[in-house]
TILOKOL-80595 format. One record per residue (C-alpha): x, y, z. Coordinates in steps of 0.2 Angstrom, whole numbers, padded with zeros to 4 digits, always signed. Layout:
XYZ/...
***
This chain:
-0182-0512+0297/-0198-0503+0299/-0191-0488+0286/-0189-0497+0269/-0178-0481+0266/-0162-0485+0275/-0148-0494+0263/-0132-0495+0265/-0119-0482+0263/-0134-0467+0266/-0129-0451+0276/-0127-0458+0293/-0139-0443+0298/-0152-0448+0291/-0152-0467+0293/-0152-0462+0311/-0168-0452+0310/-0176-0468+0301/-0172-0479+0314/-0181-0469+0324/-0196-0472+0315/-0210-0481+0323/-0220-0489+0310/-0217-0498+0295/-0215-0484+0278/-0222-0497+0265/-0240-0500+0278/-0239-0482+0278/-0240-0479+0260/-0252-0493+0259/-0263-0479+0269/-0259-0464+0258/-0263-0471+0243/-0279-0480+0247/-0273-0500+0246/-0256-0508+0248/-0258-0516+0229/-0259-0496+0226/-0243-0492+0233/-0231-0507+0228/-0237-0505+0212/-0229-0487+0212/-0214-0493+0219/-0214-0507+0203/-0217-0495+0192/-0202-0482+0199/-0191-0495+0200/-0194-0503+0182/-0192-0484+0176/-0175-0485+0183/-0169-0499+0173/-0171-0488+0155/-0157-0477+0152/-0167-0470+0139/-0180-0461+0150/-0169-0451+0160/-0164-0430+0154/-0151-0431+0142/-0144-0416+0153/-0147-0403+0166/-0165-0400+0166/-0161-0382+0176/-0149-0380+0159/-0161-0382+0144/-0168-0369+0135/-0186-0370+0132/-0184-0377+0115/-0174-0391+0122/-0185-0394+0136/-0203-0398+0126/-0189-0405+0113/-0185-0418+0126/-0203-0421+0134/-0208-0428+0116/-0193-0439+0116/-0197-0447+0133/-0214-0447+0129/-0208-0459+0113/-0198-0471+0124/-0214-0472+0134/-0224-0476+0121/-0210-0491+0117/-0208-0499+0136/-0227-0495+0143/-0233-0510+0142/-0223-0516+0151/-0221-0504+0164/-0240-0502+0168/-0258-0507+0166/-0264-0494+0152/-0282-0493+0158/-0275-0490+0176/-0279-0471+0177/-0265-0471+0195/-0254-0481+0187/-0253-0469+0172/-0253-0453+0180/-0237-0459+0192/-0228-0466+0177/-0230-0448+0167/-0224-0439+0186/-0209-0451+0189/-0202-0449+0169/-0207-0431+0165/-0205-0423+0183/-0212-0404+0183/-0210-0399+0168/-0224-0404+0160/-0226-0412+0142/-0236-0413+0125/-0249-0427+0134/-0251-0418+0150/-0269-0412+0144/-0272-0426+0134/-0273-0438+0148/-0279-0426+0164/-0293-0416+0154/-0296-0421+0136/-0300-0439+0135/-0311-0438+0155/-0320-0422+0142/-0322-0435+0131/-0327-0448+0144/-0340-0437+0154/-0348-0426+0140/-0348-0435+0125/-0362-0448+0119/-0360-0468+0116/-0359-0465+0098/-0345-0451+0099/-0335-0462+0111/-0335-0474+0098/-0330-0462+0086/-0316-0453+0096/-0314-0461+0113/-0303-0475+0106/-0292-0465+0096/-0290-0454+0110/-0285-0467+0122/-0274-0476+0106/-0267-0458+0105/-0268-0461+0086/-0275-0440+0089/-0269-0428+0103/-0281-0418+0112/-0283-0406+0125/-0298-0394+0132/-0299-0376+0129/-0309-0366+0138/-0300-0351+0145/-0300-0335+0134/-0286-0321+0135/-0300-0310+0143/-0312-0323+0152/-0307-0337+0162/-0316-0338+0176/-0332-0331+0171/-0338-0342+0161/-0354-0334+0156/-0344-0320+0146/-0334-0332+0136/-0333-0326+0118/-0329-0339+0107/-0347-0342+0095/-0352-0360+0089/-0369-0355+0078/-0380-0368+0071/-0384-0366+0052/-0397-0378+0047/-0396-0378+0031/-0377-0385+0031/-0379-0394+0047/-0366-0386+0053/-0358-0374+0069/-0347-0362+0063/-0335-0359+0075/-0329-0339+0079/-0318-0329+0088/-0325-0312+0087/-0312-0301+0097/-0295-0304+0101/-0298-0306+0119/-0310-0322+0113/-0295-0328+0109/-0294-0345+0120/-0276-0344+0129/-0267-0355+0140/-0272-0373+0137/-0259-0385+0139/-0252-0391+0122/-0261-0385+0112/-0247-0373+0108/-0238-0385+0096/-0245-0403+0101/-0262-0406+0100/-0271-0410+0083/-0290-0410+0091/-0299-0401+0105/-0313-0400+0115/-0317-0383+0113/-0329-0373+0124/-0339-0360+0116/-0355-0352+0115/-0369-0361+0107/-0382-0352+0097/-0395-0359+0087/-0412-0351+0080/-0405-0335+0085/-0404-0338+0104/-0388-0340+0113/-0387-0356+0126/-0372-0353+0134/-0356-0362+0134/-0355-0381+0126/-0342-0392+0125/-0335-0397+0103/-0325-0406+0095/-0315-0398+0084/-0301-0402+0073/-0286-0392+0074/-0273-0398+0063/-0272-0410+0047/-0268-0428+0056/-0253-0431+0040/-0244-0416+0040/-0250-0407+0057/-0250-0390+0050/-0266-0379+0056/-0281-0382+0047/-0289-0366+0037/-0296-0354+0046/-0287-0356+0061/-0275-0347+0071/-0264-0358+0085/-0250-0355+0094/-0239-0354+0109/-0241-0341+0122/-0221-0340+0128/-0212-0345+0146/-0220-0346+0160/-0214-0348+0178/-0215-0368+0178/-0223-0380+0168/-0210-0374+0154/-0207-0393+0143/-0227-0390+0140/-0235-0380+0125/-0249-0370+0131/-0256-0359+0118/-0267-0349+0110/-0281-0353+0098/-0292-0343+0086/-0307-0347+0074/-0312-0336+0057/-0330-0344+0052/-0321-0362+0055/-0336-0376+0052/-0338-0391+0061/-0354-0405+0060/-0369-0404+0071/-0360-0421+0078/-0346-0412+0083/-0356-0406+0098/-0353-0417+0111/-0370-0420+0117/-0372-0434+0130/-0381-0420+0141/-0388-0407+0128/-0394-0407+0108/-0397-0399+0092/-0409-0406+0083/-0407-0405+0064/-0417-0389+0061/-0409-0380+0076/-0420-0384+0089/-0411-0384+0107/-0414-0401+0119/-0407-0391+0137/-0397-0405+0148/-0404-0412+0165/-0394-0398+0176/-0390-0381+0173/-0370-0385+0179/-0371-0404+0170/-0357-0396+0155/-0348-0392+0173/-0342-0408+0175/-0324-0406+0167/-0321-0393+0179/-0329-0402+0193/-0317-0418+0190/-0302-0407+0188/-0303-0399+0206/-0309-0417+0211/-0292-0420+0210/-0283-0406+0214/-0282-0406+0233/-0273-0424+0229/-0261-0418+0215/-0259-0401+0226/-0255-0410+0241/-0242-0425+0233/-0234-0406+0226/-0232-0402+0246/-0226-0416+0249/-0214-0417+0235/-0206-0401+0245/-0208-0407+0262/-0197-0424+0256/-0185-0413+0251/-0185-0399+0267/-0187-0412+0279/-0172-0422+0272/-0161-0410+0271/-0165-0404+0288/-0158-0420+0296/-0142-0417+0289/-0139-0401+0289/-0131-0395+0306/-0131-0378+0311/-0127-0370+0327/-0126-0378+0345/-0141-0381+0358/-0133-0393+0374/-0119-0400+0367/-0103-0388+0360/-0094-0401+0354/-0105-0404+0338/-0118-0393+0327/-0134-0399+0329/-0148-0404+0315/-0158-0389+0310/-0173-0402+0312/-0170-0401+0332/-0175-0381+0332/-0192-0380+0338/-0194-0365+0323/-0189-0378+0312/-0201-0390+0316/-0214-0376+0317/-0212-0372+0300/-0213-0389+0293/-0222-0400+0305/-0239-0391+0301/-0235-0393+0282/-0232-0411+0285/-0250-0414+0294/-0258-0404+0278/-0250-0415+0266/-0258-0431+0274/-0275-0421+0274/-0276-0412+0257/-0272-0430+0250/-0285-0438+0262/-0296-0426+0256/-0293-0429+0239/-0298-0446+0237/-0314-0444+0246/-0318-0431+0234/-0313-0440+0217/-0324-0453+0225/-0338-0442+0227/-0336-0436+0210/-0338-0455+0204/-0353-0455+0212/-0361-0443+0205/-0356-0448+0187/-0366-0463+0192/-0382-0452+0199/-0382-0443+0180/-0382-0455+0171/-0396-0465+0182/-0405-0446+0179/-0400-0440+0197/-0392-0423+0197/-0396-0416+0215/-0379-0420+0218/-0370-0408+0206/-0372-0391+0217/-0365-0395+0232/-0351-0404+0224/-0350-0389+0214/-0349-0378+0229/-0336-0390+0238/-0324-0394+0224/-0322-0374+0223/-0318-0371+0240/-0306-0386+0242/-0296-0382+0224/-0294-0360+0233/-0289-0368+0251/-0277-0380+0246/-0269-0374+0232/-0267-0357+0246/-0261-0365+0259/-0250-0378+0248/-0242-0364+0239/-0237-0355+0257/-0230-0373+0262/-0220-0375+0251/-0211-0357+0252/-0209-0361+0270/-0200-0376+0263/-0190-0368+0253/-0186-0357+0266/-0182-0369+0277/-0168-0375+0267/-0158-0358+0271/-0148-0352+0255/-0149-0368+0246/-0164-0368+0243/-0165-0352+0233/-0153-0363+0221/-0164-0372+0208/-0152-0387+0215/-0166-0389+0229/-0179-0391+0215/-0191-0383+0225/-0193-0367+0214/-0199-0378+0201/-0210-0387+0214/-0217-0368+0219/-0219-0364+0200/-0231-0378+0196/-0239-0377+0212/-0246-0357+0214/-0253-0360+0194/-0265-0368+0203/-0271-0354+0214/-0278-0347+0195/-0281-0363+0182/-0297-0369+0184/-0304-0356+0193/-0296-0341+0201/-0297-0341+0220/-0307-0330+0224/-0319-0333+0212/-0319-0350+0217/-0325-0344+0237/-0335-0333+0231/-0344-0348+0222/-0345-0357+0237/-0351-0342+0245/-0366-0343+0235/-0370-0358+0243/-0365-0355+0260/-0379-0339+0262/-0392-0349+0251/-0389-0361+0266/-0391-0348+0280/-0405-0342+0270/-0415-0358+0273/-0411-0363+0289/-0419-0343+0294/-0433-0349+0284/-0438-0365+0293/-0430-0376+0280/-0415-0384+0290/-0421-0402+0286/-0417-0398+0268/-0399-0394+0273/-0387-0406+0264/-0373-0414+0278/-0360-0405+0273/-0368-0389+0282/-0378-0394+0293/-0368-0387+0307/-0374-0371+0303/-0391-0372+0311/-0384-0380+0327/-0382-0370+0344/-0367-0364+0350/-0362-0372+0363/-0345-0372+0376/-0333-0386+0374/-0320-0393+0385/-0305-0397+0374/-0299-0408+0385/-0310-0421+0378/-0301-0424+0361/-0303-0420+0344/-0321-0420+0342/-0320-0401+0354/-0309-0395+0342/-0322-0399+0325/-0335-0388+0337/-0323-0376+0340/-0321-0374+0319/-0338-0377+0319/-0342-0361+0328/-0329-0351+0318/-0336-0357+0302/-0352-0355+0308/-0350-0336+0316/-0342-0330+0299/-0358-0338+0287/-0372-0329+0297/-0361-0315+0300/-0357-0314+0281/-0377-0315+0277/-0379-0304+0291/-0369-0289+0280/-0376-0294+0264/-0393-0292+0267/-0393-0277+0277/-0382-0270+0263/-0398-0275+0250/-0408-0268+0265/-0399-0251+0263/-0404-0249+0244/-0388-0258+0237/-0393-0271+0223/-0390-0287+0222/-0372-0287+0216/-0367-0270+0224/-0372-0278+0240/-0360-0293+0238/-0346-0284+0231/-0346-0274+0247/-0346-0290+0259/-0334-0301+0247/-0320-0300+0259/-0332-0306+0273/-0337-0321+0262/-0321-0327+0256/-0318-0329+0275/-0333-0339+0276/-0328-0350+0263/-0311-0351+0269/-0316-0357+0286/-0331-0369+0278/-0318-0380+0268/-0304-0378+0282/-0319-0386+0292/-0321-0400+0280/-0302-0405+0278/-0300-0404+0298/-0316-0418+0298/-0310-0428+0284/-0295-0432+0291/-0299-0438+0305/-0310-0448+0301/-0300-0455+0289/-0286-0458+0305/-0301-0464+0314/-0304-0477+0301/-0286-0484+0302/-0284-0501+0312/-0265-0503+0310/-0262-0497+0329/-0243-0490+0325/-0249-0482+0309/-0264-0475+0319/-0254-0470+0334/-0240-0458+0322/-0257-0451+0313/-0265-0445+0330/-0249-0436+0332/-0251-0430+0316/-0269-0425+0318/-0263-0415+0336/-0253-0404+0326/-0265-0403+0314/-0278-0397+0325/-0271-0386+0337/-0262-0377+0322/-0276-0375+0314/-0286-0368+0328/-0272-0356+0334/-0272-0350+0317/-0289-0343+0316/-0288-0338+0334/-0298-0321+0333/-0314-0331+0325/-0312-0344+0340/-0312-0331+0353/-0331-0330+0359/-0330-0351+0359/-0313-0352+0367/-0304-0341+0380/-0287-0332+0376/-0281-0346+0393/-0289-0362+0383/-0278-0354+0367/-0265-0352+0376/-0264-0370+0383/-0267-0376+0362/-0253-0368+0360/-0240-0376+0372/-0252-0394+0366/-0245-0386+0349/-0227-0386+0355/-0228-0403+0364/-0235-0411+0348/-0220-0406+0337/-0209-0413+0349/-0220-0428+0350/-0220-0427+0330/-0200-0427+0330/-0194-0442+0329/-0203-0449+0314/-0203-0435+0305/-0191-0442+0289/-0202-0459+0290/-0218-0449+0287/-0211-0440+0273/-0201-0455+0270/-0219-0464+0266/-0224-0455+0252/-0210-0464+0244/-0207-0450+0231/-0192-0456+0221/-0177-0448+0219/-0180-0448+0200/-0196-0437+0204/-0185-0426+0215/-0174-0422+0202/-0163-0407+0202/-0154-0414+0186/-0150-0431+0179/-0136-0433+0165/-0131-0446+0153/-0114-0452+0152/-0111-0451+0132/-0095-0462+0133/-0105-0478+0140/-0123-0470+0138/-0124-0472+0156/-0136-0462+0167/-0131-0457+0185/-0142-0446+0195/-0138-0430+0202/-0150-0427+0214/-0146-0412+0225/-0156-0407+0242/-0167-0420+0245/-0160-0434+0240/-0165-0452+0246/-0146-0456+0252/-0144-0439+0261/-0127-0435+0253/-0131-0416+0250/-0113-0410+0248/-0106-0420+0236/-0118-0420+0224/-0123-0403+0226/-0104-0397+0221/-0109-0411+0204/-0122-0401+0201/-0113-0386+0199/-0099-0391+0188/-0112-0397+0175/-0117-0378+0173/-0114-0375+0154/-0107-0358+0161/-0093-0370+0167/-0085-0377+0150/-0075-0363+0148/-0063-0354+0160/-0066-0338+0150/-0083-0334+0144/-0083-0325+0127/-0094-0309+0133/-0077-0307+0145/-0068-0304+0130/-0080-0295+0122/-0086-0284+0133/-0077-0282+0151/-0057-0285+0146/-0059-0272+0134/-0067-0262+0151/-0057-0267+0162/-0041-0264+0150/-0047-0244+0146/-0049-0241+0165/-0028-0248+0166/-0026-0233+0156/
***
């Protein structure tokens, strides 16, 4: 069988939508995951996971309070720490990463940070000797760490960060302090109540002058007892809409001294008597950030496609109305405004992913280029990684709403999952950047661009916007995909100049600087939006170009039709002066005819990402008579029995252990008995 899905006793439903299915699922996660020794290690990994009791929810995830649920993140966390060897390759980054996604699902947990931010801090800005010092321990986690930045009144401007690390010479030391209370730094991820180090991010000053934000080490809590060392103030900030088995806190330093080492100073010094030694780029301490929305679009797009497994799924089973035939209800995946909603999504998934890897393998490379001395790279990854994060953490968070949606009533249930999904999703759209910011940033470098290419200085245009100094030219989008890239092209194009147009005129007019750009930032986001819309519609096809497999490559064409002519319909009005409103109008029926081409694998193509039923939770439970688990997973489960289980999931409401609850005596009979009166 070509779906490695279909098992015996599934929802006849839905093994009849993978039978459909023209190409083989396990080549196909080969493909999204960048190697077939990738992907089957994933599938070792989930299905070694399954055979430890120990690391499924001791209840109802939807049912534990907060307490419970960063309670029961650290116990699993423990088990790991018993059984990983076993289960993965420790100094396998993937392999890591999927083990913490399959055990701890959304919530998040006290190693979250420790893994994603702290130690690749520790990796990229610390020196050989500090590596030696910490980087072991790290990765050991004989210390817990995680990187705070973010202040309660600054987070994305990060040139009015509070927090003040000042150079005393004659103690060698930096004395840590946080002047106001909106210096505070707020939200890192456990740092709450887990973390007993940091790298903290804080204004450097030394010999009077202040450098600008640096990355230190600082110690936040006695290694024996973990209480908060002197002088600081830590905390966690409360609830949030996901991520609620994580501690994210608060953190505040009164005259706290460190050591001049504490600096992490692979890029920039402080000599003994306080002289400065600046690093080799202005954005070099950057770099953090820069891996982080490196892999965003991945992690933001395996979120989409956590929902679209769940949407899709439950779309081949559930029936709902009649089309030709009265005598049965037909799927809800066979309406057309079905598909519309979530074959689009689908195509996005596949190329926010794509995108992602080619990205995190840029950001390798230039890790390389600095420390072989080469930092030309660093701005226009800068300038590409902020577009991407804004784009697809948007454009996922729609998705996965319309999926939600798609899912009729049920999915407003936290059975579906998909509200948690949503929850971790839109924090993206504000950590590491807030979106428009993060445009705005590549704003910057999309005028700086224009700017050159109006002075004679096109040749010096990196690839990535090269396009901006070609001609408009017409295009017969009959020719295949490469008519749609110029048609993006020109969109992309048209909104940049148009954007530098405004700007300078507005300067022209006697508006400063930032006056000027405030009063055309809606006209650049636009720009930016286009520019990286541009860049994901290229990436992936050329990565569907690159496939040889010809039935994987054959499905992914399908994919990449729906991809294009969506994505072109959907910025119609800046396509106009390249494409008539006929030509749109035919994209549009192209549109229709490749959703109905699309339809018949739709369950294997989500089906692919082979996201396991235990990272689809909606609830496990744990049978305390034979300590036994049995998994309840509701919507979008693998077997396609939605009713059932969903009926389970239910009766395991804690609201259901009693027929009569104890506010109904307290409160409503007596009500109820005085209105008898």
């Amino acid at each position: 069988m070509l779906n490695k899905s279909i098992m015996d006793g599934d929802n006849p439903d839905l093994t009849e939508e993978r039978m459909k299915g023209t190409f083989d699922t396990d080549e196909m996660a080969a493909v999204i995951y960048g190697s077939e020794k990738l992907a089957r290690r994933r599938r070792e990994i989930s299905e070694a996971i399954s055979r430890i009791p120990e690391l499924a929810d001791i209840k109802p995830l939807p049912f534990l309070d907060r307490f419970e649920k960063v309670t029961e993140g650290s116990r699993k966390l423990a088990v790991i720490k018993e059984h990983v060897k076993e289960l993965i390759d420790e100094d396998n980054y993937e392999e890591g990463l999927h083990l913490y996604h399959e055990v701890m699902g959304m919530e998040g947990h006290p190693l979250a940070l420790h893994e994603v931010m702290f130690i690749p801090a520790l990796v990229a800005q610390a020196s050989d000797e500090q590596h030696k010092k910490w980087l072991g321990r790290a990765k050991r986690r004989e210390i817990i760490g995680c990187y705070a930045q973010t202040e309660m009144g600054h987070g994305s401007n990060l040139r009015k960060l509070e927090t003040t690390a000042t150079y005393t010479p004659a103690t060698q030391e930096f004395i840590l302090h946080t002047p106001t209370e909106t210096a505070l730094k707020w939200w890192p991820g456990a740092l709450g109540k887990s973390s007993n180090w940091a790298v903290v991010v804080a204004n450097l000053i030394t010999n009077g002058k202040n450098y600008g934000p640096h990355p230190f080490m600082v110690q936040l809590r006695d290694e024996s007892t973990h209480i908060p060392l002197p002088e600081i103030t830590v905390g966690d900030i409360g609830p949030k809409m996901a991520f609620n088995g994580g501690d994210n806190g608060f953190l505040g330093f009164n005259q706290f001294r460190i050591p001049r080492g504490y600096l992490l100073d692979r890029h920039a010094k402080v000599e003994a008597d306080g002289s400065y030694v600046k690093p080799p780029h202005a954005k070099i301490n950057h770099s953090a950030m820069i891996r982080v929305r490196s892999h965003m679009a991945t992690g933001q797009g395996a979120l989409l496609a956590h929902a679209l497994v769940i949407a899709v799924r439950y779309s081949a089973v559930r029936r709902q109305g009649f089309l030709e035939d009265k005598s049965r209800e037909v799927k809800v995946l066979d309406y057309q405004t079905q598909q519309h909603r979530l074959f689009p999504s689908i195509a996005r998934a596949y190329a926010f992913i794509f995108c992602g890897f080619e990205t995190i393998q840029l950001y390798d490379q230039l890790l390389i280029d600095v420390k072989n001395g080469d930092t030309s790279g660093m701005s226009d990854l800068h300038a590409l990684t902020s577009g991407l994060k804004s784009v697809v953490t948007h454009y996922v968070g729609q998705g996965i709403e319309q999926a939600r949606m798609a899912c009729g009533g049920h999915g407003y249930s936290m059975a579906s999952y998909i509200s948690e999904i949503y929850g971790v999703a839109i924090g993206g759209c504000t950590y590491e950047g807030e979106n428009m910011v993060m445009l705005l940033q590549l704003a910057r470098y999309l005028v700086k661009s224009v700017e050159q290419i109006k002075t004679g200085k096109s040749m010096e245009l990196g690839p990535m916007v090269a396009y901006l100094a070609e001609p408009d030219t017409k295009v017969d989008l009959t020719t295949g995909l490469a008519a749609y890239v110029k048609v993006f092209q020109h969109a992309a194009r048209r909104q940049a100049w148009k954007a530098t147009d405004k700007f300078h005129k507005l300067m022209e007019s006697g508006q400063s600087r930032d006056i000027a750009w405030n009063n055309c930032a809606v006209e650049l986001t636009r720009a930016s939006r286009l520019h990286t819309r541009l860049y994901i519609m290229e990436t992936f096809i050329r990565r569907v170009s690159s496939i040889s497999d010809i039935a994987i490559k054959k499905v992914l064409i399908d994919l990449v039709n729906v991809h294009v002519n969506y994505e072109v319909l959907d910025i119609g009005t800046y396509a106009l002066e390249h494409v008539s409103s006929t030509q749109l109008d035919s994209i549009r029926s192209q549109l229709y005819s490749s959703l109905d081409t699309l339809r018949p694998n739709a369950v294997s193509l989500i089906d692919s990402f082979q996201i396991s039923d235990m990272q689809l939770r909606s609830v496990s439970t744990r049978h305390t008579d034979t300590q036994t688990d049995t998994l309840i997973q509701v919507l979008g489960r693998r077997d396609g029995h939605v009713y059932p289980n969903l009926f389970e999931w239910a009766k395991a409401s804690p609201l259901n252990q009693t027929h009569v609850l104890p506010s109904v005596n307290q409160y409503l009979k007596s009500m109820m008995d005085k209105a008898k009166l």
